[in-house]
C-alpha positions in Angstrom: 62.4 111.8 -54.9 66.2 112.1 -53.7 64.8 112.6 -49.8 62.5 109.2 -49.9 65.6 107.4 -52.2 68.2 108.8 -48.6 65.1 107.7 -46.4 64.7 104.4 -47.8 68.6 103.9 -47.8 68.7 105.2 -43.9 66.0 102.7 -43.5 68.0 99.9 -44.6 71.4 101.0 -43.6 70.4 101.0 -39.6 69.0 97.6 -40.2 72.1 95.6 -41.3 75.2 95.7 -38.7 74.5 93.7 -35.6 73.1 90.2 -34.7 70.6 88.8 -37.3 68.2 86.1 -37.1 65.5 84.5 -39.8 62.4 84.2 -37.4 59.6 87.6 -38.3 59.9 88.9 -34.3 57.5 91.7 -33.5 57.9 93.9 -30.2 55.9 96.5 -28.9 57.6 99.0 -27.0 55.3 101.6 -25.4 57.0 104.4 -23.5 55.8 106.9 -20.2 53.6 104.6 -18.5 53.6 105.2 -14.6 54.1 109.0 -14.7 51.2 111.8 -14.3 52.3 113.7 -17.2 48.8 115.7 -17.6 46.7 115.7 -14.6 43.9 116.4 -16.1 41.8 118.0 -19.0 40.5 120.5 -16.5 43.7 121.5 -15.3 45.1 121.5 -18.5 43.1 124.0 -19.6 43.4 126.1 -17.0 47.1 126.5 -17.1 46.2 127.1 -20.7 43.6 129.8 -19.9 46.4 131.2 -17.6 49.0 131.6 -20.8 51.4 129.4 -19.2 53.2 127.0 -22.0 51.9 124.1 -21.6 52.3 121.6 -24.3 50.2 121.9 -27.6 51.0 118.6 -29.3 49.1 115.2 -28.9 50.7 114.8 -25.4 48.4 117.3 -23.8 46.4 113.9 -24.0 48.9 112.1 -21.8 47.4 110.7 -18.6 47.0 108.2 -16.1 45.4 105.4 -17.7 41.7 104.2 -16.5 40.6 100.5 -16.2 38.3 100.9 -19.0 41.7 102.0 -21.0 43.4 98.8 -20.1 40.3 96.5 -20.7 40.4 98.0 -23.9 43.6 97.7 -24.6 44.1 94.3 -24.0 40.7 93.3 -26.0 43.0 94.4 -28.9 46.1 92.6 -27.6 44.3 89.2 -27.3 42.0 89.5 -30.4 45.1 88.8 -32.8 47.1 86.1 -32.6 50.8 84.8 -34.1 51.7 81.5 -35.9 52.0 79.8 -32.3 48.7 81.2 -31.4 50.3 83.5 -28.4 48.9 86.9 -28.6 50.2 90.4 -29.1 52.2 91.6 -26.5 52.9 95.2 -25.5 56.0 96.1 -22.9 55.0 98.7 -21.1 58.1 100.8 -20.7 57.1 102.3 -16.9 58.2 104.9 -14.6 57.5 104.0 -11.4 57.2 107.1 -8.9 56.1 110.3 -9.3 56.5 113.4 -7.2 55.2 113.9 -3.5 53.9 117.3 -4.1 52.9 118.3 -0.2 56.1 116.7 1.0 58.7 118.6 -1.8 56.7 121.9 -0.8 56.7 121.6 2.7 60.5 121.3 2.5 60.9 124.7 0.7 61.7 122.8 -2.6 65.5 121.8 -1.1 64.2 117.9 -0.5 63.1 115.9 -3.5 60.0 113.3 -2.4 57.9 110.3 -4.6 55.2 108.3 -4.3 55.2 104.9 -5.7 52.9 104.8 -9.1 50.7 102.8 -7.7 49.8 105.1 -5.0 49.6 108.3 -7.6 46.6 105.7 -9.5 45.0 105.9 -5.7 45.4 109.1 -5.4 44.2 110.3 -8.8 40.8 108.4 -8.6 41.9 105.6 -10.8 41.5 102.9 -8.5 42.6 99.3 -7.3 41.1 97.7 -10.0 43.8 99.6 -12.4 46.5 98.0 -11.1 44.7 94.6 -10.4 44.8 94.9 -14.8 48.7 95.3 -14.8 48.9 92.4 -12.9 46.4 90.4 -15.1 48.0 91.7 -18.3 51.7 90.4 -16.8 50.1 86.6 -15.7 48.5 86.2 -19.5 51.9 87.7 -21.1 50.1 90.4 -22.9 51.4 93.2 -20.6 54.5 92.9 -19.6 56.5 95.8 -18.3 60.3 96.9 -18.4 61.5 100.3 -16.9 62.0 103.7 -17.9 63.3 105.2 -14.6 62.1 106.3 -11.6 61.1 109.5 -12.7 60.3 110.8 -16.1 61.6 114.1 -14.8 65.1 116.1 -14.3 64.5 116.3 -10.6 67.1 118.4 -9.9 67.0 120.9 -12.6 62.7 121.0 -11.6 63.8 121.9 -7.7 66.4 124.7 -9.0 63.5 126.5 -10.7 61.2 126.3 -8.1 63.3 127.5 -5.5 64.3 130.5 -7.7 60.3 131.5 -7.6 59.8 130.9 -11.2 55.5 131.9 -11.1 54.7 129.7 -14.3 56.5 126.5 -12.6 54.9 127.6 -8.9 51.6 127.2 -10.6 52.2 124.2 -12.7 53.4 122.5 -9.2 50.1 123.7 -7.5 48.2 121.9 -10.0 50.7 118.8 -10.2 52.3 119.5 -13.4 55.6 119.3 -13.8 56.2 119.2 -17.9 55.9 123.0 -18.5 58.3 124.5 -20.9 60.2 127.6 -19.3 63.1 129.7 -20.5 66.5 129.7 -18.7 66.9 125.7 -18.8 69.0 123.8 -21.0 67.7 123.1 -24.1 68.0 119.2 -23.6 65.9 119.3 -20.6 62.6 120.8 -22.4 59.9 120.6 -19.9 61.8 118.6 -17.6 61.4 115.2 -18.9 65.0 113.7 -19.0 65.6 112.0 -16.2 69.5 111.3 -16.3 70.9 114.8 -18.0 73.4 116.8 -15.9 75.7 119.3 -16.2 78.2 119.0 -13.0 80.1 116.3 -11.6 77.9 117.3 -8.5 74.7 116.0 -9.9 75.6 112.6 -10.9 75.2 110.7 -7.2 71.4 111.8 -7.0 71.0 110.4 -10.4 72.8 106.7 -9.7 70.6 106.8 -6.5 67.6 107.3 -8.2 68.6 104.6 -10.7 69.5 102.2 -7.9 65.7 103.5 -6.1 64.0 102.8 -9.8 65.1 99.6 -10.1 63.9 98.4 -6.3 60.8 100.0 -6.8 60.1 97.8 -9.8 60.9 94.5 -8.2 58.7 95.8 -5.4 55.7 96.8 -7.5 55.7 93.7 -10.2 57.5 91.2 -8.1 60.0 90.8 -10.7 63.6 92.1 -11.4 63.2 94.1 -15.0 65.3 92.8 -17.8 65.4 96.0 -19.6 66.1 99.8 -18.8 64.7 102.6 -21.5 66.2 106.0 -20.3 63.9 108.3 -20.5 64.7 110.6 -23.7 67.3 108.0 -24.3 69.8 110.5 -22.5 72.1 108.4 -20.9 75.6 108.6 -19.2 78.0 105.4 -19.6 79.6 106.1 -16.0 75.3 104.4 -15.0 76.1 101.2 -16.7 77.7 100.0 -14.0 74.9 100.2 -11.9 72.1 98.7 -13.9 75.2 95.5 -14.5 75.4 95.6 -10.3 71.2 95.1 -10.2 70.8 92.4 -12.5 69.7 94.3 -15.7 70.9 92.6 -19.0 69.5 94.8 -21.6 69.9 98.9 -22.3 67.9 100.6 -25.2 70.5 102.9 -27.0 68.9 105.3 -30.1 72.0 103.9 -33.2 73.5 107.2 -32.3 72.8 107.9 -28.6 73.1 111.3 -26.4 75.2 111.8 -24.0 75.7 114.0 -21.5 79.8 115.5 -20.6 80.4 117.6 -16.6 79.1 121.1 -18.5 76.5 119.8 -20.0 77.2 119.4 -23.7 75.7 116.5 -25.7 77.8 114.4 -28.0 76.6 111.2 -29.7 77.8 107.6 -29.2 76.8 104.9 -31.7 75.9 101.8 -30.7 74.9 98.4 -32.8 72.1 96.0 -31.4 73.4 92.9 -30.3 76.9 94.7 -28.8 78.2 93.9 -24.9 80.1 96.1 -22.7 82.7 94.9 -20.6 80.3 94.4 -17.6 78.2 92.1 -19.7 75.1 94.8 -20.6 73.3 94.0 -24.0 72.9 97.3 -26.0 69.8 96.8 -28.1 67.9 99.8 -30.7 64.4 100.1 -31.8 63.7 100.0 -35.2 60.3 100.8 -36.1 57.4 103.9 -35.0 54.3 103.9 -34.6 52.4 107.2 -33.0 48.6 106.8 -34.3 47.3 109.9 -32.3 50.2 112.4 -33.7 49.7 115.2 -35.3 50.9 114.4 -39.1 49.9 110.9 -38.7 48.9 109.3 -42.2 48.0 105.9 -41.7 50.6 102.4 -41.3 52.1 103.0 -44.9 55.8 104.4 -43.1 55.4 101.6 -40.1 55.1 99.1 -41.8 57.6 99.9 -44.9 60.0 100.2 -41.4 59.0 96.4 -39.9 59.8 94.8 -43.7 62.9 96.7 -43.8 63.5 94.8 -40.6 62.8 91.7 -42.0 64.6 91.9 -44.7 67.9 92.3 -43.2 67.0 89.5 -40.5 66.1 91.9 -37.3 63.2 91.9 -35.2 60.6 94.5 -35.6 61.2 96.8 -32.3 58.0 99.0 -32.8 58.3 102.4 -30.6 55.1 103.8 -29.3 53.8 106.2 -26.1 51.4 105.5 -23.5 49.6 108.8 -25.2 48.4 107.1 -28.1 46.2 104.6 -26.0 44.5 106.6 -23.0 41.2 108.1 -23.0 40.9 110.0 -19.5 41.7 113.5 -20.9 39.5 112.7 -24.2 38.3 109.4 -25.5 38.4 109.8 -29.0 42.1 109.8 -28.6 42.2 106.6 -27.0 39.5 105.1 -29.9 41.8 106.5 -33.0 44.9 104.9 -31.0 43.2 101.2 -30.6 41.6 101.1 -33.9 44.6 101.9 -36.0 46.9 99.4 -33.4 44.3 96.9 -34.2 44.5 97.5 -37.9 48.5 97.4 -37.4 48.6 93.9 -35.9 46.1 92.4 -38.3 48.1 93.8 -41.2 51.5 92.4 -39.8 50.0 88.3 -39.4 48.2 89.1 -43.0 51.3 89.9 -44.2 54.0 88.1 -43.0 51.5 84.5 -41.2 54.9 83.6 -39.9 55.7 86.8 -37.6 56.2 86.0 -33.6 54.6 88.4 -31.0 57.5 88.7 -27.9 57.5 91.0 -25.3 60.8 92.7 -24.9 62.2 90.7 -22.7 61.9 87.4 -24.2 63.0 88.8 -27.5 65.9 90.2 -25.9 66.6 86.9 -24.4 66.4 85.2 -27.1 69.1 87.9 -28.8 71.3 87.0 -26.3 71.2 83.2 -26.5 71.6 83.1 -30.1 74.6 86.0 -30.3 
């Protein structure tokens, strides 16, 4: 009782500093779009056969996305519909390169090399019509991405490791995976998925050029400058700010107490409040709300939805967290069914519940946070 009684106050207490506003505003954030993550389910399980640690939570079901994904996907999307009859909207929160494999190896793992994402869904079989989706998803507003980096990955940290020989990471490479969790890294770098942690002074101009590189390659893939930047395990330096101000981004996701990295590589925590500017003009903005349908321990909308009325009720839009993972079917379809069916369900229990709720994608919400600030 006294845990669910601190819960519920958390709950609340997050939800109250910061800009307010009386319209019911529902975003859909989805993380880790663009990247390879698993290859495959054959490769996967031979890495596993080989004993090499390999995740064994619901992201061993992490792929690229097929078109019958997407298709399926947006059926959901479009079959529910707000108070102004617009459709749900998911912002895909994207990486957009991945690593050359051949290239990085035929360098002796001293040069790091990418491909754009579009050409990894080439090379992995996926096809044109994949992306030709994205695009129709973006022109009907039901799919409409913001970026996550250029990499899902700590590049340089990866490279270290493989030039040191490590046989469980030489492996993994051969088989084009990079997430593999091996001992003698930091622990905030667990299989290699934060893309802006360091420890040296030394590190930090690869990591503004690839944050310079991610944002180019955006504007060159969608056509579009993105308004928003998720860092990818919200690990985040404020020294990078600068940059995203210099490109044109407005908006940076911030957890309500954020990590952040110091020159030796300790973390300390910075809060932030949603609706805050920094000198150069960047919104700080916070997510509010979870929703991971093919987790291990999920139990049905109950905590997801107590989370959006919380929001509500203290005037904030519902910023719903959620992974690519939950909504892919390459690896194993029944992941992808369990994932649509309870989204479905989630979206037709918000509009039964509150008739008045707005879908947005992230960027107009954010816009419209900034207009009325």
């Amino acid at each position: 009782m006294v845990s669910s009684l601190g819960y519920n106050l958390v709950l609340n207490l997050k939800n109250i500093p910061g800009w307010h506003t009386s319209r019911k505003i529902v975003v859909i954030e989805c993380d880790d779009w663009g990247g390879i993550r698993i290859p495959s389910g054959e490769i996967y399980e031979k890495l596993l056969r080989a004993a090499l640690p390999v995740t064994r939570s619901g992201y061993r079901y992490d792929t690229l996305e097929t078109a019958d994904d997407l298709e399926r996907l947006f059926d959901v999307l479009e079959s529910i519909k707000d108070k102004n009859g617009n459709s749900a909207v998911m912002t895909p929160v994207s990486n957009v390169a991945n690593p050359d494999f051949e290239k990085i190896k035929s360098s002796d793992f001293t040069e790091y090399h990418y491909e754009k994402f579009t050409d990894t869904l080439l090379k992995y079989g996926r096809g044109e019509g994949v992306f030709k989706l994205w695009e129709q998803g973006i022109e009907s507003n039901i799919f409409v991405p913001e970026l996550h980096g250029r990499e899902h990955i700590s590049v340089q940290f990866w490279l270290k490791k493989l030039r040191e020989g490590s046989k469980d990471l030489m492996l993994a490479f051969d088989n084009g995976l990079v997430s593999l969790d091996i001992p003698g890294i930091p622990a905030a770098i667990k299989e290699f998925r934060p893309e802006f942690y360091f420890n040296s002074e030394d590190q930090k101009p690869f990591l503004k050029n690839s944050l310079e590189e991610g944002i180019d390659l955006f504007s060159e893939i969608f056509g579009y400058l993105p308004r928003a930047f998720v860092p990818a395990n919200s690990i985040f330096h404020p020294d990078f700010e600068k940059i995203l101000s210099a490109k044109g981004i407005k908006y940076l996701y911030v957890n309500h107490s954020s990590p952040v990295p110091d020159a030796n590589g300790n973390i300390r925590h910075k809060h932030y409040i949603s609706g805050q500017q920094n000198s150069n003009g960047l919104t700080y903005y916070t997510r509010n709300c979870a929703f991971e349908p093919t987790a291990e321990g999920y139990s049905g909308l109950g905590l997801t939805m107590k989370q959006i009325a919380a929001a509500f009720r203290w005037g904030k839009p519902a910023n719903i967290s959620t992974h690519r993972v939950n909504f892919v079917g390459g690896i194993d379809t029944a992941n992808r069914d369990k994932g649509l069916k309870e989204l479905s369900e989630l979206l037709r229990t918000i509009v039964k519940v509150w008739p008045e709720a707005e879908f947005m994608s992230s960027g107009d919400a954010l816009e419209f946070m900034r207009k009325s600030n």
